[in-house]
N, C-alpha and C positions, 0 to 999 in steps of 0.2 A: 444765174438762172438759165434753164435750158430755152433756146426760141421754139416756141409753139410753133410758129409757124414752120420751120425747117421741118419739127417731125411731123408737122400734117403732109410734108411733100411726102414725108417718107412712105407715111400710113397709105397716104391716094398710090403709093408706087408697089404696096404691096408686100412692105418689109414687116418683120415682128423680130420678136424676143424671144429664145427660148432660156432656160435657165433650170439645170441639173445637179444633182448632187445630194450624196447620201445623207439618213437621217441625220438629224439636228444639227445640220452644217451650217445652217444661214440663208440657202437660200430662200425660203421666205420672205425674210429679213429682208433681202438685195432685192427682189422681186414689188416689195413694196415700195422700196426705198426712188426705183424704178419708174414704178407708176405714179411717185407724188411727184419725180421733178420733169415727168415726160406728158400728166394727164392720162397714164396709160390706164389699161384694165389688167387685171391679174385673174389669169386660167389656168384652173388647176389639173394637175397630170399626175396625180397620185392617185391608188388606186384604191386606197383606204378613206383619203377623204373624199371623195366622193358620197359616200354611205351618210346618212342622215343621224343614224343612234349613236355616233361615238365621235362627238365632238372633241373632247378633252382626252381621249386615248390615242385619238390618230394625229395628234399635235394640229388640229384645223386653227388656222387665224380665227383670232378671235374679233366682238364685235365692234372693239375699241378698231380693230386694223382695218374691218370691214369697211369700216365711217371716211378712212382716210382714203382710200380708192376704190372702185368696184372690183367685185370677186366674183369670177363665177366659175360656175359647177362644181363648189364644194356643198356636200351635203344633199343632193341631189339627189340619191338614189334610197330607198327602204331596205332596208336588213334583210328584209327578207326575199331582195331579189340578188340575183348574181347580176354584176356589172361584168360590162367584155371589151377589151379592144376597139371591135367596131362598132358598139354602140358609145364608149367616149367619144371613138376619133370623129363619129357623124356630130354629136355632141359640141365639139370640140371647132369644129369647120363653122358650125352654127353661130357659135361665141365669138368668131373671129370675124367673122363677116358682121356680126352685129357691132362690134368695137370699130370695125373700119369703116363702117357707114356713122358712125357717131363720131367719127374723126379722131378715135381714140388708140393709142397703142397696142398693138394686143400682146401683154408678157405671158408664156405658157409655164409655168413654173413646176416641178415636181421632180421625184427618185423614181419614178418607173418608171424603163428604161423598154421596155414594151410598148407603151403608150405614145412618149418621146420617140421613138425608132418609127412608130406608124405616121407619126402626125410629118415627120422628116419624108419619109420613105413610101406610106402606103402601105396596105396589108396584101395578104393571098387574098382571092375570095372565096373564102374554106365556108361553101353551105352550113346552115346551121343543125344541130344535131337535136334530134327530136329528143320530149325531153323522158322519154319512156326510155330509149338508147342510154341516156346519159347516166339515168338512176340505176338501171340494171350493173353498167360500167361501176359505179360509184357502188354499190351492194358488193359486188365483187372484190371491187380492193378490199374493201373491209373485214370480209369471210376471210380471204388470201394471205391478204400479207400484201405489203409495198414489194417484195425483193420478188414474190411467185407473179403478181401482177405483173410486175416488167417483164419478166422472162417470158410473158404468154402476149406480149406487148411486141418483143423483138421476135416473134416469129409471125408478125403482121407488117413490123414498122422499126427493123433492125436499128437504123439513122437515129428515126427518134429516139427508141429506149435506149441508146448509147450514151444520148448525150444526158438523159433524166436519170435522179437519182432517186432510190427506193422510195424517200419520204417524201416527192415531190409530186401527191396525191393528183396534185387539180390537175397539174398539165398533165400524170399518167392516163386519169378517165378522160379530161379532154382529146389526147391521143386516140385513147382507142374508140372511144364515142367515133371521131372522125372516122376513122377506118371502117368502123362495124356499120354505120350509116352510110358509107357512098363507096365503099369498096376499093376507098384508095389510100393511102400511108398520107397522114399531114406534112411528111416531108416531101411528099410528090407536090401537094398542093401549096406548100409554102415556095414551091422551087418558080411558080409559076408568076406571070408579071402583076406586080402588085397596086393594087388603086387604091385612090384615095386620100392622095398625101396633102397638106393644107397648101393652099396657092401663096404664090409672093418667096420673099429671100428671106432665109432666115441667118439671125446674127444668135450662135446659139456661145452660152458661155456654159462654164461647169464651176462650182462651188466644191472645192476641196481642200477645205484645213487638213494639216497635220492630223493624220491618225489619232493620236495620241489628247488632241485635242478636241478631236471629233467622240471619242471614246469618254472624255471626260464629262461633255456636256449630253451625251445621252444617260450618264449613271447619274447628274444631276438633275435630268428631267423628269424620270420616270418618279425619282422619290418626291417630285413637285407636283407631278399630274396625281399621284395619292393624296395630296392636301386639296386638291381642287376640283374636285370630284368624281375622279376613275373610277372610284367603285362604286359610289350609287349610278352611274351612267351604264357601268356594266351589269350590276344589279337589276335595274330596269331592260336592260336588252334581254339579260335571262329569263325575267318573267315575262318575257313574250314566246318561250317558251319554241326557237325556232329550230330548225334544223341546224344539225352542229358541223353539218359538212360545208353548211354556204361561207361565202369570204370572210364576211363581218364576224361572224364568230371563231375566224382563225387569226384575228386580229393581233398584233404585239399587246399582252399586260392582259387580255382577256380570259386566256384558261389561267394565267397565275391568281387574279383577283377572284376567280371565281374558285379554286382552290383554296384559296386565305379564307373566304368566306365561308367553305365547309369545314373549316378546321384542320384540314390537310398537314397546309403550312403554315408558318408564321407571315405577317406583314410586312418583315425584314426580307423574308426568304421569296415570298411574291417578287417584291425589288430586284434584288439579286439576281433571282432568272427571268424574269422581265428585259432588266437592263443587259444581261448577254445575250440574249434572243436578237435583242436592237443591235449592240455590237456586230455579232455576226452574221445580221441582214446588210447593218453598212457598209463591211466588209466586202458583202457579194455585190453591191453597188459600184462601191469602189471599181472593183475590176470588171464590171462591165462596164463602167462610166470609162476607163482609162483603154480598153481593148474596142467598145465601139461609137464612143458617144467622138463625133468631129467638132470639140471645141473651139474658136476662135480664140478667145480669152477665157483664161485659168486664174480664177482666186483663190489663192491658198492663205488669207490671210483676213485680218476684220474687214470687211465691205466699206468703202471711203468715197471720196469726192472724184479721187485721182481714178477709181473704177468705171465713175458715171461716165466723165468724160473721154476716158478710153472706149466705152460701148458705145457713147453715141457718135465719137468722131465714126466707126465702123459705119453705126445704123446711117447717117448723116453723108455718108460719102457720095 
């Protein structure tokens, strides 16, 4: 057993956990596994569970895992708002200081690599975009086209449309929203010193099975999440009847099951492109977890005893 005591030195010293890696890798899994032999709390850095309506879509811990340590900020946010960067990472600072005045761990666990990169690093501080800017932005991709949008995007904010791809709607309005509201390119404002990053040392790991492994247990999960309630959950999220441009309804498994349920496609075929949509989000994970995330320790294999004690000789030094 891990000494309480040693990681309460750690906690008053300002240390945490961070813990990354694409969908249905495990870490969760490792994240809890964590918090039961540290006392720690587990905070979440995902950008889907956050959202309160899609418990069982967005793989949230459920409330058998919730009993065995505390979890916070999943589920936190309504469908019908947009979540952002700086409102997790203040979020996020909140949860952490609340863990370390209760002498508790704080493990921040999740795949978005936005969130992780802020909570490390700090953001720009990119004003917020009014939200009359924002819909005009967002009315227009939709008249346009992804591929015309960009192109009327790089002759504001060359840097950014270079690096965005046609279909990569949010950050395109998010881009020009910035520009069209303050007259300046969000790569000007992201170049600028950034605040806000959480205090203390962090021991951050990454969660990276085998491809091939990773790829297996996402085409086993989605056909799992249809036995256990993805579609009545998405069901109810549609008859709330919300705007189809906000996050939660750009969700993985969300336009397939609502698809299935008009008849579209088959239940099979929901699965199918469901489970490649996941593939090729963990894919992008991947390689931003491998090009920016500064691991200490790399699990590429079942999460063990021999893990614990490697992270916390770290946390513990």
């Amino acid at each position: 057993m891990t000494d309480h005591s040693e990681i309460a030195q750690a906690v008053a010293a300002g240390r945490y956990i961070m813990i990354c890696g694409p969908t249905a890798a495990g870490k969760s899994a490792a994240a809890l596994a964590l918090a039961e032999q540290s006392g720690g709390t587990v905070i979440n850095a995902d950008s889907m569970q956050v959202y309160s309506d899609l418990r069982v879509v967005t793989a949230r811990p459920g409330s058998d895992d919730e009993a065995r340590a505390p979890h916070r900020l999943y589920g936190i946010v309504d469908g019908g708002e947009r979540a952002s960067v700086a409102s997790w990472l203040d979020l996020a600072a909140e949860a952490v200081d609340e863990a370390r005045n209760a002498g508790s761990l704080p493990i921040i666990v999740g795949g978005t690599g936005m969130y992780l990169q802020a909570a490390r690093d700090g953001i720009a501080p990119i004003p917020e975009v009014p939200a009359e800017i924002h819909q005009a932005c967002l009315d227009e991709l939709v008249t346009r086209g992804g591929a015309a949008f960009r192109e009327e995007l790089s002759k504001l904010d060359e840097e950014t449309a270079s690096r965005l791809f046609d279909g990569d709607s949010q950050r395109l309005v998010r881009a020009m929203g910035v520009v069209r509201a303050t007259g300046r390119p969000i790569s000007a404002w992201q170049s600028d010193p950034h605040q806000g990053a959480l205090a203390g040392e962090v021991v951050a790991i990454s969660v990276m099975p085998p491809r091939a492994d990773t790829y297996a247990r996402i085409d086993r999960r989605f056909a799992q999440m249809m036995e256990e309630g993805a579609v009545e959950e998405v069901e109810a999220l549609a008859e709330r009847g919300l705007d189809p441009s906000l996050p939660v309804m750009k969700a993985i498994g969300v336009r397939e099951i609502l698809a299935m349920q008009a008849g579209e496609i088959s239940r099979g075929r929901a699965i199918e492109l469901a489970s490649r949509d996941s593939r090729h989000y963990a894919k992008r994970q991947m390689t931003w977890i491998r090009n920016n995330y500064r691991a200490q320790i790399s699990i590429d294999e079942k999460f063990s005893t021999r893990f614990v004690k490697e992270i916390f000789s770290i946390l513990l030094k």
